[in-house]
Phi, psi and omega in degrees: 000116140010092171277121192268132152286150179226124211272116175260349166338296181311301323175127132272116168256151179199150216265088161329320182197142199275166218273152164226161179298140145277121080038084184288342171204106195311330192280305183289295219108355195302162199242095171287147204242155172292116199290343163294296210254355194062027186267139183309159181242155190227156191225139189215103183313080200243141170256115212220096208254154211168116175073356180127317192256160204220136178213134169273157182261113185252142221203125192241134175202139180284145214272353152315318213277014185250100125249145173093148170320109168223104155265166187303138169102349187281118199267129162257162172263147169253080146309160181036026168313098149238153183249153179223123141339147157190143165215158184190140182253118134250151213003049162105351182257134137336140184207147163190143206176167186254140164241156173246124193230147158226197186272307169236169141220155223218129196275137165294341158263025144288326183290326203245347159292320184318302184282332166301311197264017153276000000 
């Protein structure tokens, strides 16, 4: 399936809800892992405001890619950020909507704490 890149050049991203383990099947409990690198996936809420309108995001990044403290209100880069199409029937209903995956997400308040104390 078609991955889109999505340009944030533009964009406040800032964190909604701190990163949680993703969870690949609720009845086990199994934990999804990346089919590349085999590193945990991780889902990281962010409100991503853009053009006037503002939408939170749940953001999938494997978990080398979360730096730095990101708590709510903390503004972050979204590396690599695509969205992918999906549809899928459960119990006979449709279902289809966009995910979102990045490479990273990386808090910017660390970088401007940084530059204040050089």
């Amino acid at each position: 399936m078609r991955q889109i890149p999505v340009d944030t050049s533009a964009a406040m991203v800032m964190v909604a809800q701190p990163p949680q383990v993703k969870v690949k099947d609720r009845r086990t409990g199994e934990l999804a892992i990346d089919a590349e690198t085999g590193a945990q996936l991780m889902t990281v809420d962010v409100l991503f405001a853009s053009n006037g309108e503002a939408e939170v995001l749940t953001v999938t990044v494997p978990q080398p890619g979360i730096t730095g403290e990101l708590v709510m209100g903390t503004p972050v880069a979204l590396t690599g950020l695509t969205a992918r199409p999906w549809e899928n029937e459960f119990g006979g209903q449709k279902r289809h909507g966009i995910s979102f995956r990045a490479v990273a997400v990386t808090s910017l308040a660390e970088g401007a704490s940084k530059q204040k104390a050089a």
